[in-house]
C-alpha positions as CSV (number, residue, x, y, z in Angstrom):
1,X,-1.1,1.3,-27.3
2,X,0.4,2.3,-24.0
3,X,4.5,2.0,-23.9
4,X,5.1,-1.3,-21.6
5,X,7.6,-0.6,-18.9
6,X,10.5,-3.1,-18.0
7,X,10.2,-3.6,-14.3
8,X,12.8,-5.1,-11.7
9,X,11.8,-6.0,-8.3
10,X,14.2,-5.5,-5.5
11,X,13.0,-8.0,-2.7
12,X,12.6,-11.5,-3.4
13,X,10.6,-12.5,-0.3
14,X,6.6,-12.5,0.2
15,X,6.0,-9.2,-1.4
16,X,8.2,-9.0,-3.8
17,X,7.4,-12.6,-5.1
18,X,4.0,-11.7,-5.4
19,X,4.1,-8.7,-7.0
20,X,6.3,-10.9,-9.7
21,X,3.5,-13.6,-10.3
22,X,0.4,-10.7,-10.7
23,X,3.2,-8.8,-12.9
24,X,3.7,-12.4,-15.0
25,X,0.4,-13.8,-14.8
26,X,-1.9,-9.9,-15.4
27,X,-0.3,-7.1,-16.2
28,X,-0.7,-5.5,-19.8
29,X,1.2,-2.6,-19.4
30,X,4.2,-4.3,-17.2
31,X,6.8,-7.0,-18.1
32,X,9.5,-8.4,-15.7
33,X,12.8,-7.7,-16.4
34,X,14.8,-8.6,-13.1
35,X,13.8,-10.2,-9.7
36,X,16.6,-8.5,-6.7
37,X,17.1,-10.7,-3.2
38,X,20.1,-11.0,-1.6
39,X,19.4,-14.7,-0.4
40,X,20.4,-17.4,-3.1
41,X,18.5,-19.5,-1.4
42,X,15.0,-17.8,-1.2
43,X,11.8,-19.2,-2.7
44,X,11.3,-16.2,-4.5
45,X,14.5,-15.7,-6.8
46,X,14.0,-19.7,-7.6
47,X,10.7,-19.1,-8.5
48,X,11.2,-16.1,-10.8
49,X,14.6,-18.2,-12.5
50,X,12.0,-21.2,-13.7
51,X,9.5,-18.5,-14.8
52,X,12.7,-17.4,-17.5
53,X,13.1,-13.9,-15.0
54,X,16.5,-12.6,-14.6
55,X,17.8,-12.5,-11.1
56,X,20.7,-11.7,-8.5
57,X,21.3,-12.5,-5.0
58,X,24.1,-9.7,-4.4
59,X,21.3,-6.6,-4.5
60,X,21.3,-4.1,-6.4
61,X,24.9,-3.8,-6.9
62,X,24.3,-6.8,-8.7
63,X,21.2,-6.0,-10.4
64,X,23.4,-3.0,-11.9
65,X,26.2,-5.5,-13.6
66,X,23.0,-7.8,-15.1
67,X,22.6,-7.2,-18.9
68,X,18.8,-6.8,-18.2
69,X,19.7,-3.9,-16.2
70,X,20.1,-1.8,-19.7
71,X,16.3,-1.8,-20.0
72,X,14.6,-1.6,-16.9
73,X,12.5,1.5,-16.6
74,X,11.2,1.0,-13.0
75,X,11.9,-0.2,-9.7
76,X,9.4,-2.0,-7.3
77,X,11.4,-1.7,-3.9
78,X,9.8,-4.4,-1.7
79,X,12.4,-4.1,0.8
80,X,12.6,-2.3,4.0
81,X,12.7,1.6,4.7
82,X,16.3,1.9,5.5
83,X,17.4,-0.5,2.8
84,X,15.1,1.6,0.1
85,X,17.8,4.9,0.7
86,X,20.6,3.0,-0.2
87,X,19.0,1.8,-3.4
88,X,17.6,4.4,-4.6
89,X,20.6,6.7,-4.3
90,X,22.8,3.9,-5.8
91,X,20.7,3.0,-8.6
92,X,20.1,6.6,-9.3
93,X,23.8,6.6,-10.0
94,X,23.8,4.1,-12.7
95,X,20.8,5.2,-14.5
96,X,19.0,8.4,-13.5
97,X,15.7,7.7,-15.7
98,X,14.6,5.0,-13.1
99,X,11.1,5.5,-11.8
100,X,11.0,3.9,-8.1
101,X,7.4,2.4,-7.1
102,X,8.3,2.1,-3.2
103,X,6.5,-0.5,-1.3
104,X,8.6,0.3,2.0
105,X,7.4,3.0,4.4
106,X,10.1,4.9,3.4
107,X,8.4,7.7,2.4
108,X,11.1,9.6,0.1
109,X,8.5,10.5,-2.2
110,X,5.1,11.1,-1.9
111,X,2.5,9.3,-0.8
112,X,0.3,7.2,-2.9
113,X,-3.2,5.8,-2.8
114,X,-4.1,4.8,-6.2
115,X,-7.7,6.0,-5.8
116,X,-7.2,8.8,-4.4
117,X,-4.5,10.7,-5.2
118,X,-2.3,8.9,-7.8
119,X,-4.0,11.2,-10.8
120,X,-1.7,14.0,-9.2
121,X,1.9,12.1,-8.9
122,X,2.2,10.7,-12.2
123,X,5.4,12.7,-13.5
124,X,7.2,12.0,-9.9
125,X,10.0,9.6,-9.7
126,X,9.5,8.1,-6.8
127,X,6.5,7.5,-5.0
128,X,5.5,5.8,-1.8
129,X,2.9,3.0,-1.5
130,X,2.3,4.3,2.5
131,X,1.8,0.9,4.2
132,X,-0.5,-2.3,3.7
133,X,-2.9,-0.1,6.5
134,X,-2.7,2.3,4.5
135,X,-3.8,1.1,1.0
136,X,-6.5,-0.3,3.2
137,X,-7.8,2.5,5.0
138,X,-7.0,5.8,3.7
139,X,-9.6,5.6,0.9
140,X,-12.1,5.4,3.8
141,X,-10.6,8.4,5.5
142,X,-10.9,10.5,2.1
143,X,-14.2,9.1,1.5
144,X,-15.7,10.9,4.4
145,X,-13.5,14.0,3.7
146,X,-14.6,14.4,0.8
147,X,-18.0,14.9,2.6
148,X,-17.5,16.6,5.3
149,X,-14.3,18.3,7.3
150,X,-12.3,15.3,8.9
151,X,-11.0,16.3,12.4
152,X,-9.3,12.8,13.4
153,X,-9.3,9.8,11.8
154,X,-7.8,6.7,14.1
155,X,-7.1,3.2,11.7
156,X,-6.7,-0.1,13.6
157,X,-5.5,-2.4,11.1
158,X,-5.2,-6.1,12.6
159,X,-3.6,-8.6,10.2
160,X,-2.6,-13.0,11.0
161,X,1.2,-13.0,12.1
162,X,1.7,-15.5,9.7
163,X,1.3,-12.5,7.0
164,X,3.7,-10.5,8.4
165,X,7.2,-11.6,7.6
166,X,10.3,-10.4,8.5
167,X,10.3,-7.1,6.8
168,X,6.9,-6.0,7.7
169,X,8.5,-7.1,11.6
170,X,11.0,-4.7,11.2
171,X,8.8,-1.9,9.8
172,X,6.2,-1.9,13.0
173,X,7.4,1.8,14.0
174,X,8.1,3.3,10.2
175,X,4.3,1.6,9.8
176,X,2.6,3.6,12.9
177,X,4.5,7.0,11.4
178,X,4.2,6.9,8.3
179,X,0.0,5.7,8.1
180,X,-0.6,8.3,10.7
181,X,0.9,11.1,8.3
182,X,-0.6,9.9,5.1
183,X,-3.9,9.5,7.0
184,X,-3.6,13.5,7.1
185,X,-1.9,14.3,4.4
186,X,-4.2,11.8,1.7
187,X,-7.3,11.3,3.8
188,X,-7.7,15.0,4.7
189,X,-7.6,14.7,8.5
190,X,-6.3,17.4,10.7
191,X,-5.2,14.5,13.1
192,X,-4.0,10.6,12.1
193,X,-3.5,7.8,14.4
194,X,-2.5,4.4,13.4
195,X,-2.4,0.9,15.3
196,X,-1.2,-2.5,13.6
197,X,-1.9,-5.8,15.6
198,X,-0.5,-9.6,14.1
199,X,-2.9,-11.7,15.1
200,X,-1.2,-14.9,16.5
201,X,-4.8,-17.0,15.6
202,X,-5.2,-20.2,14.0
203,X,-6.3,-21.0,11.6
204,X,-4.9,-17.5,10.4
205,X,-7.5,-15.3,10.2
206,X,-8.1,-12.4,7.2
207,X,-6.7,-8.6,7.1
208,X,-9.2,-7.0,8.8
209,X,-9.5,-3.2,9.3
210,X,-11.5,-0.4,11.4
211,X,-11.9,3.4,10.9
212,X,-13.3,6.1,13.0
213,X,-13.7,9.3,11.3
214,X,-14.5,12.5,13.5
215,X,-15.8,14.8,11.1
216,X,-17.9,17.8,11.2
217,X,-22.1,17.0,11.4
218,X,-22.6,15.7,7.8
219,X,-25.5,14.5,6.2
220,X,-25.1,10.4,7.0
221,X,-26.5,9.1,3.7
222,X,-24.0,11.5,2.0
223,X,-20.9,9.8,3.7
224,X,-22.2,5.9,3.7
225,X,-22.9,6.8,-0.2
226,X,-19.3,8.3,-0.2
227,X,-17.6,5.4,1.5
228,X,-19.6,2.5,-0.9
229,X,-17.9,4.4,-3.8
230,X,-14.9,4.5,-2.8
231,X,-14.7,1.2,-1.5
232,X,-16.3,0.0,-5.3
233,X,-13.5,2.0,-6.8
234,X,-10.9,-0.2,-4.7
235,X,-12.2,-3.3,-5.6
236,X,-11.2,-2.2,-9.4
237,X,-7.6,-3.8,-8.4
238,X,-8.3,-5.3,-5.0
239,X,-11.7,-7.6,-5.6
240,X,-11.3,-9.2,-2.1
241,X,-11.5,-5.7,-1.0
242,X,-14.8,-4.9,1.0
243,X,-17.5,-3.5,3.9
244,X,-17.4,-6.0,6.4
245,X,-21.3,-4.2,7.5
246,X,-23.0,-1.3,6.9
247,X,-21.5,2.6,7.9
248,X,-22.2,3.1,11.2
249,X,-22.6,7.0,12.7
250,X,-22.8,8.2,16.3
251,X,-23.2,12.2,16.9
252,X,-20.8,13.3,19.7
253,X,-22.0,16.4,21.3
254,X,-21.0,18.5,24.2
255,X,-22.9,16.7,26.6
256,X,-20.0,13.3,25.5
257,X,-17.3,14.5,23.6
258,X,-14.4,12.8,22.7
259,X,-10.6,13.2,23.9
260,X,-8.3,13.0,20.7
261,X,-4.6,13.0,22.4
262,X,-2.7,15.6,21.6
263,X,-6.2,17.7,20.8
264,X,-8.6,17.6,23.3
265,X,-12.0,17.3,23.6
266,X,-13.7,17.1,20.2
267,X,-17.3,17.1,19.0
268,X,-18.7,16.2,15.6
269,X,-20.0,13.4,13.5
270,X,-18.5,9.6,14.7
271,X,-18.3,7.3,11.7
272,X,-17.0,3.4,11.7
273,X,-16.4,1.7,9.2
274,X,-15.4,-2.2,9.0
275,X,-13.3,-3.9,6.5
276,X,-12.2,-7.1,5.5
277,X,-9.5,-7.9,2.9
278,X,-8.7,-11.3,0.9
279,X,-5.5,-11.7,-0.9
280,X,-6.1,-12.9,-4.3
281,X,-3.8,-15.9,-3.7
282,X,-1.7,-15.5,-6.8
283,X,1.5,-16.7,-4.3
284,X,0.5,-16.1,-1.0
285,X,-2.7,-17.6,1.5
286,X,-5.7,-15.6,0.7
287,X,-5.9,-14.6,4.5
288,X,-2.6,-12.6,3.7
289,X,-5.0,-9.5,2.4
290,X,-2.1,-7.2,4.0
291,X,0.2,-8.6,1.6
292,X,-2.2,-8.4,-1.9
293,X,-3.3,-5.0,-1.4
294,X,0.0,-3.7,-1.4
295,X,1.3,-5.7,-4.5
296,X,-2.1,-4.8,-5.9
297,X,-1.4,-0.5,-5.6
298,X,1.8,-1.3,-6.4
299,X,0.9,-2.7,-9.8
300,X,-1.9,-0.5,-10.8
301,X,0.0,2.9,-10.0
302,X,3.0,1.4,-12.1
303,X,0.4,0.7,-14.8
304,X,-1.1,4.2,-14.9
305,X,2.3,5.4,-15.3
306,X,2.9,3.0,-18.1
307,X,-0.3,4.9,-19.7
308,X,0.5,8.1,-18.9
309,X,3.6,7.9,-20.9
310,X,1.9,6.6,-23.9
């Protein structure tokens, strides 16, 4: 039997409300022990007070003075990157063992994509879930690295405005940054580039995602067979995860090559592949895919944690 970890979740708004109900309603290895906002008035901290959760409006200087406090063993920071410093040094303060599960794009610890490269952050304190792009896209990126060498891989992740609330709003330029460096640093590209678009459509329309991978000349069944895996091993956590069509490969060669800014012209292997993501509605619309995929990495890592400190 795996030791269940006593989580608190600082943020009580979209994300963070979420993450609370999959926590509550599927989690074996988690249990809540504090819900964090700093509005007494959001949905979210009502909610999680008529599901019997502990919670605070005054942050985590408040979540520190809760009795509950004694037995949390980790943090789910759904807040925003510059607010995730201050509560992570502060909380540090009143209780050092805290593991920190940061859904911000923060990025004080290291970058985590639960399928590819959690296996090697277990023992860290604090690790990054990258962005909502990110959880998306990366695996894609690795996919194909793990294939064939990745020169540049470009993410264009477009997602309904309605999904993107007020702290995903303020994290547009921390978003761009930090997928662009995890792209490289998870994925395995020498070069990262990442664009988010809110889509202003009604009705709302569903996360959807593209990614180009320049790569060395590869064998293209290799890759597609590569990328169907991956995107299988996603869906362990994310079902609404999936290929919108099949892989799709163009060989650049001199005769057309690409321009990469910042690189220059580039030859190689061209692969796109199309995504689609639906939330699994546990709070949110199931258009809000964005949303579920980061509650959803944000839950399994926590729970392979839990395991690993059985």
């Amino acid at each position: 039997m795996s030791k269940k970890l006593k989580a608190a979740i600082i943020g009580s708004g979209n994300i963070g409300t979420d993450l609370m109900i999959k926590i509550l309603r599927t989690s074996d290895h988690i249990e809540m022990g504090a819900m964090v906002g700093i509005d007494p008035n959001s949905d979210g901290l009502a909610r999680a007070s008529r599901m019997g959760v502990a919670t605070t409006h005054e942050g985590v200087e408040g979540l520190a003075e809760l009795p509950e406090f004694t037995d949390i063993d980790v943090i789910f920071d759904a807040t925003s990157a510059g607010a995730h410093v201050h509560n992570q040094n502060f909380l540090l303060g009143k209780k050092p063992s805290l593991r920190f599960v940061d859904l911000t794009p923060a990025a004080i610890g290291p970058y985590c994509v639960p399928v590819v490269n959690l296996e090697q952050h277990l023992n860290e304190t604090n690790v990054n879930m990258v962005t909502c792009g990110g959880q998306a896209t990366i695996p894609m990126v690795a996919a194909v690295s793990r294939v064939a060498k990745v020169h540049y891989g470009e993410i264009i992740a477009s997602i309904s405005s309605k999904s993107a609330g007020p702290g995903t709003r303020a994290n547009i330029d921390e978003f761009t940054e930090t997928t662009s460096k995890a792209i490289e640093v998870i994925g395995g590209a020498t070069k990262g580039k990442a664009i988010i678009i809110l889509n202003p459509a009604e009705p709302p329309l569903m996360m959807r995602d593209t990614v180009y991978v320049l790569s060395e000349l590869a064998d293209q069944d290799q890759i597609a067979a590569s990328v169907k895996e991956m995107a299988e091993a996603v869906q362990n956590y994310v079902p609404g995860y999936r290929l919108k069509q099949e892989v799709q490969f163009d060989v650049i060669d001199e005769s057309n090559p690409v321009h990469v800014e910042g690189v220059g012209h580039m030859t190689g292997l061209k692969t796109s592949i199309f995504l689609e993501v639906e939330g699994a509605a546990h709070y949110l619309p199931s258009y809000a895919g964005n949303l579920d995929i980061m509650t959803s990495a944000a839950l399994a890592t926590a729970e392979r944690i839990a395991q690993s400190l059985s």
